[in-house]
C-alpha positions as CSV (number, residue, x, y, z in Angstrom):
1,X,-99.0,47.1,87.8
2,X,-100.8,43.9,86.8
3,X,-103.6,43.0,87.8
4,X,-104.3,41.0,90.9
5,X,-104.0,37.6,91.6
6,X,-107.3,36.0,92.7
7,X,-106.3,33.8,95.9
8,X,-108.4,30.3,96.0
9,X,-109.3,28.4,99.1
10,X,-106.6,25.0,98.8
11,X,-108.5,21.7,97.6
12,X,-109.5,19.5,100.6
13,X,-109.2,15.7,100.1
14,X,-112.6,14.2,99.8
15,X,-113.8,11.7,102.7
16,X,-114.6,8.4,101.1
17,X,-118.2,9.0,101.8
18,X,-117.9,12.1,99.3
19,X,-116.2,9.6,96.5
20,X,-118.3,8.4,93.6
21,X,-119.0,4.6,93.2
22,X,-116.8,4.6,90.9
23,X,-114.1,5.9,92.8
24,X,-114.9,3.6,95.6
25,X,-115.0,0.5,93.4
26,X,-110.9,1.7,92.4
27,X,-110.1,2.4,95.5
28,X,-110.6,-1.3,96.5
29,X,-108.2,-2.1,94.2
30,X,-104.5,-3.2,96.5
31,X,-101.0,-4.6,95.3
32,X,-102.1,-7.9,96.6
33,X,-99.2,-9.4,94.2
34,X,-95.6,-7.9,94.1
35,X,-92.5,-9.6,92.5
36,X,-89.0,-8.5,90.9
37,X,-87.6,-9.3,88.0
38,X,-83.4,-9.2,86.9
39,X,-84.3,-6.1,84.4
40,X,-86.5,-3.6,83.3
41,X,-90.1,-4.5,82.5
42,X,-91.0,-3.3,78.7
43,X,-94.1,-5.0,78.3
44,X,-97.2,-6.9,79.8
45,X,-100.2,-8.4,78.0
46,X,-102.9,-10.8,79.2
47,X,-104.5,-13.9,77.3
48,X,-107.7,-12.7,76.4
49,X,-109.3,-16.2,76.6
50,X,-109.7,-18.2,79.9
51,X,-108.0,-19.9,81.7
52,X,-106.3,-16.2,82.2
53,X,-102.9,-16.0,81.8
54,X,-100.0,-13.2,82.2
55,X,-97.5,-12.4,79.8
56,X,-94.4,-10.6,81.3
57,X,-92.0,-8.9,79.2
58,X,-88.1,-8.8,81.1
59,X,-84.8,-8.7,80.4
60,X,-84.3,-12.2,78.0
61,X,-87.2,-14.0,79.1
62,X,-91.3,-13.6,78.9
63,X,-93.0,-15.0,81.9
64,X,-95.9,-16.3,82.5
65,X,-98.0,-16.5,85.2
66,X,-101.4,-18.1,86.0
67,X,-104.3,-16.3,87.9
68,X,-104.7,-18.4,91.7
69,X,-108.0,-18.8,93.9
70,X,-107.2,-16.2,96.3
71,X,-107.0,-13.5,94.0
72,X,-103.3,-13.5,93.4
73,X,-101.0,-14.8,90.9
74,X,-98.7,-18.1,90.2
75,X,-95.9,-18.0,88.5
76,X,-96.0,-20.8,85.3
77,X,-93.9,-22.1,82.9
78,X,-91.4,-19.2,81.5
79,X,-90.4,-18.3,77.9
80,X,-86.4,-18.5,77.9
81,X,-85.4,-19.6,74.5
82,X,-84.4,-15.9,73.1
83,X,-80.8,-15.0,72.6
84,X,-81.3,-11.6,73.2
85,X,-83.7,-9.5,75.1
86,X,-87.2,-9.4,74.6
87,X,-88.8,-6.0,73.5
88,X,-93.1,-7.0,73.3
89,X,-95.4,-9.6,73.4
90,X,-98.6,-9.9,72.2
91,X,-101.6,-13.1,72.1
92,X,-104.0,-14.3,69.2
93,X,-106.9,-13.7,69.9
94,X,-107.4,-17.8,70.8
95,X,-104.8,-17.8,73.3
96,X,-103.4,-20.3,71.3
97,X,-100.2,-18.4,69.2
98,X,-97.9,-15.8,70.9
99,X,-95.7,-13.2,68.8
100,X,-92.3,-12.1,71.0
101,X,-90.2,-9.5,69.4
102,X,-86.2,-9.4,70.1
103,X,-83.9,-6.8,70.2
104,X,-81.1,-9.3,67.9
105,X,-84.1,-8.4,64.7
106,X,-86.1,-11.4,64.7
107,X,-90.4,-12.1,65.9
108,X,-90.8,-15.7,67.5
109,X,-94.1,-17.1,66.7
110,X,-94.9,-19.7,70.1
111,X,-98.0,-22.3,70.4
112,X,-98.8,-22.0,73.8
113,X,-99.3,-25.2,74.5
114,X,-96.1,-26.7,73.9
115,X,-94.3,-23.8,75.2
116,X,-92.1,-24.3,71.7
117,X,-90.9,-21.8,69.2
118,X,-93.0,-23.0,66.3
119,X,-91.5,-20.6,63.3
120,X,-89.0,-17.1,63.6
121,X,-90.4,-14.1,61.3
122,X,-86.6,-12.7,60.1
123,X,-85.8,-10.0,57.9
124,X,-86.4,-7.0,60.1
125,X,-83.4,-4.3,60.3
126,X,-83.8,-3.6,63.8
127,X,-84.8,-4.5,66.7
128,X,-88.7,-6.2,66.4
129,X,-90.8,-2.8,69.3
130,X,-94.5,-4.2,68.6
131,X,-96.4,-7.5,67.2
132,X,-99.7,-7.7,66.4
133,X,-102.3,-10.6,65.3
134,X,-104.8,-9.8,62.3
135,X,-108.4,-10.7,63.1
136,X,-108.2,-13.6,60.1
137,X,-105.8,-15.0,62.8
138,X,-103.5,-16.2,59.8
139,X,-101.3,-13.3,59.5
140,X,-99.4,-11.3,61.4
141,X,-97.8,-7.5,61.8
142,X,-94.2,-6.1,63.0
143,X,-93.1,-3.0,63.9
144,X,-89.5,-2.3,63.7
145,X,-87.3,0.0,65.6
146,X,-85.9,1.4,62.0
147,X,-89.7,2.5,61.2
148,X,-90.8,-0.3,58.5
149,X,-94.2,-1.9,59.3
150,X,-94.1,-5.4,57.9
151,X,-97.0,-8.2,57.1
152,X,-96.3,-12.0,57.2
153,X,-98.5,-15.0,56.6
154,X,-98.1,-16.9,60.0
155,X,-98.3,-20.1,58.1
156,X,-95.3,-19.8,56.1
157,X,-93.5,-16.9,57.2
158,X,-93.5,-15.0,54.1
159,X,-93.2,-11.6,54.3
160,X,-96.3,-10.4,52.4
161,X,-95.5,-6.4,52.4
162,X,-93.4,-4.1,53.5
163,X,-93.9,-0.4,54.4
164,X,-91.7,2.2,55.2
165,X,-94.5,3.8,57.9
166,X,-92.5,6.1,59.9
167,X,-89.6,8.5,60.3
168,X,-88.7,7.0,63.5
169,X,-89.0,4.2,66.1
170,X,-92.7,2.5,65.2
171,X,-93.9,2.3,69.0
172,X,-97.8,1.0,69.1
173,X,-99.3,-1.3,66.6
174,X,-102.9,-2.6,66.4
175,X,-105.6,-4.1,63.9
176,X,-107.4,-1.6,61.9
177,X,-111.5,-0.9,61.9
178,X,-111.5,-2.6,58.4
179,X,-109.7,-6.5,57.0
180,X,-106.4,-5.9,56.6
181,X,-105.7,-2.7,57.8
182,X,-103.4,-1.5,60.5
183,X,-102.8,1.6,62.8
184,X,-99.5,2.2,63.7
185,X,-97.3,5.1,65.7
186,X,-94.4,6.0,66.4
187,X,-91.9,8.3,67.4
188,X,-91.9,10.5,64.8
189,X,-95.5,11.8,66.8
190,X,-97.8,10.8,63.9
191,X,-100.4,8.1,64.5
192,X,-101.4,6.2,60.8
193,X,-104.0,4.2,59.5
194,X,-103.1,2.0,56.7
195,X,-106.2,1.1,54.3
196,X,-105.1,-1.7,51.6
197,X,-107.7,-0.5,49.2
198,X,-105.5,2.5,49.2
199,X,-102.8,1.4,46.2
200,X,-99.9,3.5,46.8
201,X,-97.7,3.5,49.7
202,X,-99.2,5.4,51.6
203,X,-101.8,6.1,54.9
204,X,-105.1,6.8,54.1
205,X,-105.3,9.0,57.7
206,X,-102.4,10.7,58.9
207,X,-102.9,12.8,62.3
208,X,-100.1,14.5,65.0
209,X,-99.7,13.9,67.7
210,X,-97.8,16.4,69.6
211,X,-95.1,13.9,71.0
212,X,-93.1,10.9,70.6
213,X,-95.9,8.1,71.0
214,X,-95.0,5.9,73.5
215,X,-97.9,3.8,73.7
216,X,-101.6,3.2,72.7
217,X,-104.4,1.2,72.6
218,X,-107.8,0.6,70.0
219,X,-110.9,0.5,70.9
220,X,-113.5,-2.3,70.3
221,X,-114.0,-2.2,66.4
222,X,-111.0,-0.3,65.7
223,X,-113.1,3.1,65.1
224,X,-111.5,4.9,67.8
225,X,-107.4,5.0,68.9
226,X,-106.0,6.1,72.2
227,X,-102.7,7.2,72.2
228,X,-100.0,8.5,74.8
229,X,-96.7,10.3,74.4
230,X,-95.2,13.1,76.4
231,X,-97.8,14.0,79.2
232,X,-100.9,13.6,77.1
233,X,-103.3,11.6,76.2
234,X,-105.5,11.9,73.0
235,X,-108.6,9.6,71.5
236,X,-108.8,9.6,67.8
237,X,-111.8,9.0,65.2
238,X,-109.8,6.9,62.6
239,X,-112.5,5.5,61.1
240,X,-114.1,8.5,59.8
241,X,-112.9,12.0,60.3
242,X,-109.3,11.2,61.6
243,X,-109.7,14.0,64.2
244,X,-109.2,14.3,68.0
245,X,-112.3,13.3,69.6
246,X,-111.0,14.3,73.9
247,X,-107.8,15.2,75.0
248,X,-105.5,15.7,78.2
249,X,-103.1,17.7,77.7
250,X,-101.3,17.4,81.4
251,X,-102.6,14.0,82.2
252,X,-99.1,13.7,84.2
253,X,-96.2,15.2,85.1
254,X,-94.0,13.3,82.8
255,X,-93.9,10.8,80.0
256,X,-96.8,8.6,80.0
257,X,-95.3,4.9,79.0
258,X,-98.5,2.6,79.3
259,X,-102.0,2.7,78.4
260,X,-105.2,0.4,78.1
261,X,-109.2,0.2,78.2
262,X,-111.0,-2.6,80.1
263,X,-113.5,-5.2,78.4
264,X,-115.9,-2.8,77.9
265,X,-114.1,0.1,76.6
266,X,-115.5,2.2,79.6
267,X,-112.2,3.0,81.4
268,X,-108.9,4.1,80.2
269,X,-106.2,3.4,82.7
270,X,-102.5,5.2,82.1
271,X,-99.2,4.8,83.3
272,X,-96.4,7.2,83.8
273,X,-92.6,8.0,84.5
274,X,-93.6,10.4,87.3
275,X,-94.6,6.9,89.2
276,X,-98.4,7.2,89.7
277,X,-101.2,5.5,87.4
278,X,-104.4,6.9,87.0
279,X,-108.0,5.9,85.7
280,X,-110.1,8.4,83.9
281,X,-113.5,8.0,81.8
282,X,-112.7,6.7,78.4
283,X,-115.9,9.1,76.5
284,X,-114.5,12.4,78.2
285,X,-111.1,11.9,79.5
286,X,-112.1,13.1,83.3
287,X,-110.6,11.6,86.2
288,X,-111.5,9.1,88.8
289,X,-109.0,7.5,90.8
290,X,-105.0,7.9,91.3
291,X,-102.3,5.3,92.6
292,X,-99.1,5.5,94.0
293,X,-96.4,3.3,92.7
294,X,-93.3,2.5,94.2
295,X,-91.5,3.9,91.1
296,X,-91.5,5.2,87.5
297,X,-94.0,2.9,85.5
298,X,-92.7,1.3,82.2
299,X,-95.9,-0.5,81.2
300,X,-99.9,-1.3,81.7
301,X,-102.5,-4.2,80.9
302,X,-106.0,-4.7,82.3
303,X,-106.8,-8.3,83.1
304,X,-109.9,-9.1,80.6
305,X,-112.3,-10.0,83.1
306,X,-111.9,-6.4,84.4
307,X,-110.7,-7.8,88.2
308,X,-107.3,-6.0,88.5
309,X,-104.7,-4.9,86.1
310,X,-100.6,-5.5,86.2
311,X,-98.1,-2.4,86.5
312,X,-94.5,-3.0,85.2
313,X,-92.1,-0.6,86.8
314,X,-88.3,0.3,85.3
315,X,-86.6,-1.3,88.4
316,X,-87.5,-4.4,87.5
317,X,-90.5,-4.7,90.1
318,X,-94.4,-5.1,88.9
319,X,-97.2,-5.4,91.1
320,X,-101.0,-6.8,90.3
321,X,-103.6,-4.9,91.6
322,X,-106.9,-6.4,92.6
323,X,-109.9,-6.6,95.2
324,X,-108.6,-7.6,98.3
325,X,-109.9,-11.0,100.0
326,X,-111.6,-9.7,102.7
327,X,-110.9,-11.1,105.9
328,X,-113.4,-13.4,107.7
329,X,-113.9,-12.7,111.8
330,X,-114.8,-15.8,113.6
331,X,-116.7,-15.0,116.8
332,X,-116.4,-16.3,120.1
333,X,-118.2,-18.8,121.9
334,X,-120.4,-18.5,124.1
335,X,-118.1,-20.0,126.7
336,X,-115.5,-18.1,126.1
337,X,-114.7,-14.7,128.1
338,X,-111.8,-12.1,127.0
339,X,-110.9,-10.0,129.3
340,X,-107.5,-8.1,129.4
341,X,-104.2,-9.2,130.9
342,X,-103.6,-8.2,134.5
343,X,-100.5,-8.2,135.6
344,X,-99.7,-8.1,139.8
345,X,-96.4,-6.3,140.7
346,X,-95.7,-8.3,144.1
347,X,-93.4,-7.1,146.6
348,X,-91.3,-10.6,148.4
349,X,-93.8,-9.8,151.3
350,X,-96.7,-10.4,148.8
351,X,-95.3,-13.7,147.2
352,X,-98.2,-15.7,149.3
353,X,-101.2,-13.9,148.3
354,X,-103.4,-15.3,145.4
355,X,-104.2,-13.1,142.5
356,X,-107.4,-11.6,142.4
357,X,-110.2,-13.2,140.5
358,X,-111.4,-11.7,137.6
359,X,-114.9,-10.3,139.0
360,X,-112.7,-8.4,141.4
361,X,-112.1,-4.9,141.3
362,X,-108.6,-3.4,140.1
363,X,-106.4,-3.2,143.4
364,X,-103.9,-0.4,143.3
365,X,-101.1,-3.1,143.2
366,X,-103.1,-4.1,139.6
367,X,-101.9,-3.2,136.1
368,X,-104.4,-3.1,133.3
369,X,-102.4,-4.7,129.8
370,X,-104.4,-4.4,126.6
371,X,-101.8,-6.5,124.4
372,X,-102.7,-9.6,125.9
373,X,-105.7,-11.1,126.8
374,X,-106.9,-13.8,128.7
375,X,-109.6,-16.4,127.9
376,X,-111.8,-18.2,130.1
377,X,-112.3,-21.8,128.9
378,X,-113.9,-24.7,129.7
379,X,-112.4,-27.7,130.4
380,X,-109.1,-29.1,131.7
381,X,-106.9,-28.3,128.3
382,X,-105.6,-24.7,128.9
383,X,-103.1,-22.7,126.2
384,X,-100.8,-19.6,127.1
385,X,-103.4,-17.0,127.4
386,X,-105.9,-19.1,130.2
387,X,-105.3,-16.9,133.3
388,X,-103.3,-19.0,135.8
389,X,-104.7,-19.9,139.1
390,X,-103.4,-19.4,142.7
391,X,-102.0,-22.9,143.1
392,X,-100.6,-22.9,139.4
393,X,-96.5,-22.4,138.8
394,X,-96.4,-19.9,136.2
395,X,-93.0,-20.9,134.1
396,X,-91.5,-17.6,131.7
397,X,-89.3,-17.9,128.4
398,X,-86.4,-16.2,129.9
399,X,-85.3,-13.5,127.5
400,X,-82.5,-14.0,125.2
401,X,-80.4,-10.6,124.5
402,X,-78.8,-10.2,121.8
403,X,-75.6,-10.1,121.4
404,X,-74.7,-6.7,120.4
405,X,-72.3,-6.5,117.2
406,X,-68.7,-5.3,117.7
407,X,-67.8,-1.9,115.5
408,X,-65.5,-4.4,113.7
409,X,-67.8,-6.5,112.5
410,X,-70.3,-3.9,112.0
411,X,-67.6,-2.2,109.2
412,X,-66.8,-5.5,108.1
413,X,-70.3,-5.7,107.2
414,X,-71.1,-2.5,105.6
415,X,-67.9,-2.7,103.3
416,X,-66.2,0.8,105.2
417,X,-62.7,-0.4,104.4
418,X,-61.9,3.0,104.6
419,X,-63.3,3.9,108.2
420,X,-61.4,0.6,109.2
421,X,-58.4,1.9,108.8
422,X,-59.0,4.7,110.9
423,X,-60.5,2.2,113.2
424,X,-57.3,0.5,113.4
425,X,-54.6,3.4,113.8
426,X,-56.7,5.7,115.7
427,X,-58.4,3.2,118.5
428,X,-56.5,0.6,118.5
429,X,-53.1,1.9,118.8
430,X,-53.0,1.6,122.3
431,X,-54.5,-2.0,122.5
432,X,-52.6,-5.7,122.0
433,X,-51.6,-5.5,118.3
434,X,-53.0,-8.5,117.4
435,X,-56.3,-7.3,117.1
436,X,-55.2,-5.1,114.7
437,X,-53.6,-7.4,113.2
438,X,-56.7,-9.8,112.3
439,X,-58.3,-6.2,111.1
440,X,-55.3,-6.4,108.6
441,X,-55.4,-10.3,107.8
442,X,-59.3,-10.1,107.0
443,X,-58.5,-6.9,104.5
444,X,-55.5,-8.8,102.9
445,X,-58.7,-12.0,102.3
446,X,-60.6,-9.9,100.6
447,X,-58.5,-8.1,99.0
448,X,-59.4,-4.6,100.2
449,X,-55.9,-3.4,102.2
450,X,-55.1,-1.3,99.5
451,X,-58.3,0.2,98.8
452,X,-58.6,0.8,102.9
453,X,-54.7,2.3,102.9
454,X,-54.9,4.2,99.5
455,X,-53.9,8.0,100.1
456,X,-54.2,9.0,103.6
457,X,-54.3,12.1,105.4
458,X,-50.6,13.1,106.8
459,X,-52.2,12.8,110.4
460,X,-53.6,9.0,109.3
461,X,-50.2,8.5,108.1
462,X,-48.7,9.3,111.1
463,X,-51.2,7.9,113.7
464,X,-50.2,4.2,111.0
465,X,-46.4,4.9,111.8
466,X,-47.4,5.0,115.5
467,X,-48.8,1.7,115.6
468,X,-46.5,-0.2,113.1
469,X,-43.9,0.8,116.0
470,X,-46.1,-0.2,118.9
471,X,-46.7,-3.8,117.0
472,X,-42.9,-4.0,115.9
473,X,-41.3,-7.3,116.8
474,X,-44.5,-9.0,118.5
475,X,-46.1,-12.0,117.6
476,X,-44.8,-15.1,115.8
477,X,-43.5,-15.5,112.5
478,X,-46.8,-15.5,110.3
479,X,-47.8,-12.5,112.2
480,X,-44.4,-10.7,111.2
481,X,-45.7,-11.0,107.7
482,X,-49.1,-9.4,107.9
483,X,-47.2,-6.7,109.3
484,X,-44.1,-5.9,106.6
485,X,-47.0,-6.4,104.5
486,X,-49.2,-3.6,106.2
487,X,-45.9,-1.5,105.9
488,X,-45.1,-1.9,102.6
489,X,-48.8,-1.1,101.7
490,X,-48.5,1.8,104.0
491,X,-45.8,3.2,101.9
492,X,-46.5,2.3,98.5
493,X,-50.1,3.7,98.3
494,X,-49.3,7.4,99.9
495,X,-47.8,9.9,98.6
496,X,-46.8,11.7,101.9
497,X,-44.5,9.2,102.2
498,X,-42.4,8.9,99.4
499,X,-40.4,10.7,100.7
500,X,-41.9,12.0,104.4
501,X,-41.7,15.8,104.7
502,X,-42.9,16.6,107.8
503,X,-40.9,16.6,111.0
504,X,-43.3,14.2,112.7
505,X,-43.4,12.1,109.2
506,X,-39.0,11.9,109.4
507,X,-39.3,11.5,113.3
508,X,-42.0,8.4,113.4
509,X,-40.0,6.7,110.0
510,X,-36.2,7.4,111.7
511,X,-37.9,5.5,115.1
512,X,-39.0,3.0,112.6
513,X,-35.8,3.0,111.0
514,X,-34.0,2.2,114.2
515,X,-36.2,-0.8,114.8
516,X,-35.5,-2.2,112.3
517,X,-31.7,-1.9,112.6
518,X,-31.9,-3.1,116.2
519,X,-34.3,-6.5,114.8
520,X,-31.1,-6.9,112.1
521,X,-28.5,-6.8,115.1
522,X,-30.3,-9.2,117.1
523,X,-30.8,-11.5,114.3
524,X,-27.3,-11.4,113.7
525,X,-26.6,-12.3,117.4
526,X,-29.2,-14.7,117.7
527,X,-28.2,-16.2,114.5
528,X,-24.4,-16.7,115.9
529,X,-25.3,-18.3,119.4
530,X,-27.5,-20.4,117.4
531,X,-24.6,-21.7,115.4
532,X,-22.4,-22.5,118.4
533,X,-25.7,-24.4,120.5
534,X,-25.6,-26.6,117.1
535,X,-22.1,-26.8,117.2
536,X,-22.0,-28.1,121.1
537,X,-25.1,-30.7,120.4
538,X,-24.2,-31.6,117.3
């Protein structure tokens, strides 16, 4: 036998006095901001100069959104002018110039400003995953979807090199620790440094990953990388040893998709698929604070000024986090005195007695209410909750019920075609056909008698045969219609009834039969004696 399993007392949760600062500083930190977008959010970036800005990545569009007063956001000016949908988005470090990278192959270059499309980098074979400023502000990086890394001159939209950096999709892109260079990852789980005082084609530090990088971030200088793929996270020394510095192996439970440090390089905050984003300490990975999201997470930024941070989800929603306002209480004056709502139950023999004051003590007839209070005020103006005196006429909204929905409209509304149609052979067979009737009429609008008629049970069947003879020959003309159209629906969309093989099937069709027969004869007659009244009149 194996040896025995030690058994562990279960973690208690820790009372907020037992959290760190730290801890309580992120706990402060509420979705006081929550909007949805048409599609999936791939990317989010803030301006990194003031006036602070948002940069939302969705579906064919980058919005942008403007920090408010109260701690929330308000929604700017959007980016529209893409024909296809937007992958990343990423500022100069000005604020002025804006890189946007499509999925149609081509990097929109955008002053700000304007709001105008000032150049388009083309030549890339794939869709344009990542965009990155250099720190010379004049030229530019792209990271394509087939692998290639490629420089431009912002200016003039040359391309100025380009380098076939990875097997696979090239995910994260950032500004190296010296000019000119440029680290890079992808999914082919290798993270790159590329030196241009190396001459050949090739990075001068090369280091694995594990996993498919989906995301990663550099740290001030450049000298150390973060990156995230599968459930892990891992900090690289690029500049020197090219080595894992920390690493967290199960920092979630699935893929982590966004990740970034605050201004001061303290705090590294993640992002996963398994709907929860964390915060740990960026020098030794450990953690500090969890949140909940309403979904898997797609993306992650920090606002600058380290006062919140935006989470993009893949259902389209995003949320900013920040401080919450707190709330001011205003006290009461002096002349002012709350007391709760008493409510008298009177009997008719009690109808003359006046309600006891308020320094009183509670009678037995006397209910205490503590969702209402009353306030004693000075003065003649006197709102809803002043307590009403003896000679006062106390006047009630009378109470509006509403008006409960029919199981008709209740179907109608939850688009149960389906259970209509049992609604309208089963319970309705014995009722004024007409009712049924509009039940058809409304179907045959929206074009759902089909779908609610479409291959029914041989009892449903037969319960439909039942009332197409109990509405035969009632109603006016238009009415008539609706109902050979029921039939022939009836028949057309069932199987059981081409031809009907059960004895209550050929029983309920040969009474059908006959009714229609007997409505031939008397059209015949009626057609005949109408003939000979025209005959006499005319």
């Amino acid at each position: 036998m194996g040896d025995p399993l030690e058994v562990k007392p279960l973690l208690r949760p820790r009372h907020v006095s037992e959290l760190a600062p730290e801890a309580k500083a992120f706990r402060g930190l509420k979705a006081t901001f929550k909007r949805s977008e048409g599609s999936r959010v791939v990317g989010a970036s803030f301006c990194p100069t003031l006036p602070t800005r948002l940069a939302l990545v969705s579906g064919t569009k980058v919005g942008l959104w403007n920090t408010a007063k109260e701690g929330g956001l308000e929604e700017g000016s959007s980016l529209t002018k893409f024909k296809d949908l937007t992958q990343c988005a990423a500022w100069r470090s000005d604020g002025r110039l804006m890189l946007v990278g499509e999925a149609s192959g081509t990097c929109a270059v955008i002053e700000m400003e304007t709001r105008s499309v000032l150049r388009r980098l083309r030549g890339h074979g794939d869709a344009v995953t990542c965009a990155a400023f250099a720190e010379d502000k004049s030229r530019c990086a792209t990271g394509c979807k087939d692998g290639k890394l490629r420089l431009w001159d912002v200016a003039s939209c040359e391309l100025l090199q380009e380098v076939e950096a990875h097997d696979d999709c090239l995910k994260c892109l950032s500004a190296g620790p010296v000019a000119d260079s440029w680290i890079t990852a992808g999914y082919d789980k290798r993270v790159k440094l590329w030196d241009p005082r190396v001459q050949a084609k090739k990075a001068a530090i090369s280091v694995d990953h594990g996993h498919p990088v989906e995301a990663g971030c550099a740290f001030p200088s450049a000298a150390l990388f973060a990156s995230a793929g599968g459930s892990g996270v891992k900090v690289w020394d690029l500049a020197m040893t090219g080595k894992a510095l920390s690493e967290l192996q199960d920092a979630h439970s699935k893929v982590v998709m966004g990740l970034c440090l605050d201004s001061k390089a303290s705090t590294l905050l993640t992002a996963s698929f398994d709907g929860l984003a964390k915060v740990y300490h960026a020098a030794d990975l450990s953690h500090v604070w969890t949140y909940t999201l309403p979904g898997p997470a797609t993306c992650i930024a920090w606002r600058p000024d380290d006062r919140g941070f935006v989470v993009g989800l893949d259902s389209g929603q995003w949320q900013y986090r920040s401080k919450a306002k707190a709330e001011s209480k205003k006290p009461l004056a002096e002349v002012q005195l709350v007391t709760g709502k008493r409510i008298l139950r009177r009997g008719k023999e009690d109808n003359n007695k006046p309600l006891p004051d308020a320094e009183e003590e509670e009678s037995d007839d006397v209910e205490f209410q503590k969702t209402k209070k009353w306030k004693r005020e000075e003065g003649h103006l006197r709102g809803h909750l002043h307590r009403p005196s003896a000679e006062d006429e106390v006047i009630e909204r009378p109470r509006v019920r509403k008006k409960r929905e029919s199981k008709v409209d209740y179907l109608f509304r939850k688009y149960e075609y389906r259970k209509l149609a049992e609604y309208l052979f089963l319970e309705t067979s014995s009722h004024d056909p007409s009712m049924g009737l509009a039940v058809a009429d409304e179907l045959l609008e929206r074009g759902a008698l089909a779908t609610a008629m479409c291959n029914l049970s041989e009892e449903l069947c037969l319960a439909a045969l039942r009332w197409l003879l109990h509405a035969f020959a009632q109603g006016d003309s238009l009415q008539q219609l609706l109902y050979s159209e029921v039939l022939h629906t009836l028949v057309d969309c069932n199987s059981c009834l081409q031809p009907p093989r059960t004895p209550q099937l050929l029983e309920a069709v040969r009474k059908l039969d006959l009714k229609v027969l007997q409505e031939l004869s008397n059209q015949e007659s009626l057609f005949e004696t109408n003939g000979a009244v025209e005959s006499i009149f005319v």
